[in-house]
C-alpha positions, -999 to 999 in steps of 0.1 A, spaced: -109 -948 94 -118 -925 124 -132 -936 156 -137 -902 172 -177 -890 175 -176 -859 169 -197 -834 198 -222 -812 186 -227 -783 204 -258 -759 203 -254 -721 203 -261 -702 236 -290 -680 241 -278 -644 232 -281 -617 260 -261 -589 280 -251 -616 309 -257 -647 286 -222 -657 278 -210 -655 313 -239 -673 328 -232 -700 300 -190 -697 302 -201 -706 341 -225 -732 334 -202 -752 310 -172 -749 335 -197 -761 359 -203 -794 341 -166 -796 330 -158 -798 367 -182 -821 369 -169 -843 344 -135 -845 354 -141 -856 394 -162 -883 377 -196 -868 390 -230 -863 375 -248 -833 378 -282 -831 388 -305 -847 360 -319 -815 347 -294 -800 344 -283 -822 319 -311 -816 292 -294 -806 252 -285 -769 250 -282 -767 287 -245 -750 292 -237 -776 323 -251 -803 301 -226 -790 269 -200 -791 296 -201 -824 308 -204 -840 274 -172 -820 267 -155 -834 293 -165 -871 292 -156 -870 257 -119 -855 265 -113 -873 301 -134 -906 296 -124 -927 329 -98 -907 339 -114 -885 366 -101 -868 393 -102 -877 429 -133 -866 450 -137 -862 484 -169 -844 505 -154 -806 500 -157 -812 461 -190 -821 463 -201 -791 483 -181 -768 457 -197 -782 431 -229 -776 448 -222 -743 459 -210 -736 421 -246 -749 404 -268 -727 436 -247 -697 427 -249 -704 389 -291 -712 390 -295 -678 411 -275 -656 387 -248 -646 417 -210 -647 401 -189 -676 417 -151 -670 418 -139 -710 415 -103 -696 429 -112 -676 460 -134 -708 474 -119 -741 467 -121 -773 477 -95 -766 502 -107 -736 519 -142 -760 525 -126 -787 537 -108 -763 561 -140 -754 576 -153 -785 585 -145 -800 626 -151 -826 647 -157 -803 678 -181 -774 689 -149 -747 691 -170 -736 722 -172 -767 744 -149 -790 730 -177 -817 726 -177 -840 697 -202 -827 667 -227 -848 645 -251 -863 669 -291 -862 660 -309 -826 668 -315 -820 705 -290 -845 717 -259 -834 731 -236 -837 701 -258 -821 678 -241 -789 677 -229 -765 704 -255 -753 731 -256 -746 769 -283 -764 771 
């Protein structure tokens, strides 16, 4: 007696940039999948390639996700933009990492402390 459901997966659309749109998509909700996230709700529908992905994935990793911290998000995010306007996303030349680089706690300008509400002085860096 088996207790493994078996995941049905519906053929992708056929076109000249289809498979690598869909290759993306289903990486996409992969990813998604194994940092325990969920991605937008759409996105999800049956036959969608992130949606194929994320089933995948839940159905190899189950509970046992990955770690995620803020920079993950914003990859993933960056990853379903790029993906939803057609632009190719290299996963390896923009990680995580390199994101989480970019973020301070300081305008590099006038040394003040970043995050405050627009026009106040810790919103962002001005001479005003």
């Amino acid at each position: 007696m088996t207790t493994q459901a078996t995941l049905e997966l519906i053929p992708a659309p056929q076109g000249p940039h289809a498979d690598a749109a869909d290759a993306a998509g289903f990486e996409i909700g992969w990813d998604h999948a194994h940092h325990g996230l969920v991605p937008p709700s759409e996105l999800l529908l049956e036959g969608t390639p992130i949606g194929q992905g994320w089933r995948a994935a839940r159905a190899v990793f189950g509970r046992r996700t990955l770690f995620v911290q803020q920079p993950t998000r914003q990859w993933l995010a960056l990853r379903i933009r790029a993906w939803r306007e057609g632009i190719a996303f290299e996963g390896q030349q923009l990680t995580p990492s390199d994101l989480a680089k970019l973020r301070t706690s300081h305008c590099p300008v006038m040394r003040t402390p970043l995050g405050g509400a627009p026009g106040q002085a810790d919103a962002g860096c001005s001479s005003a």
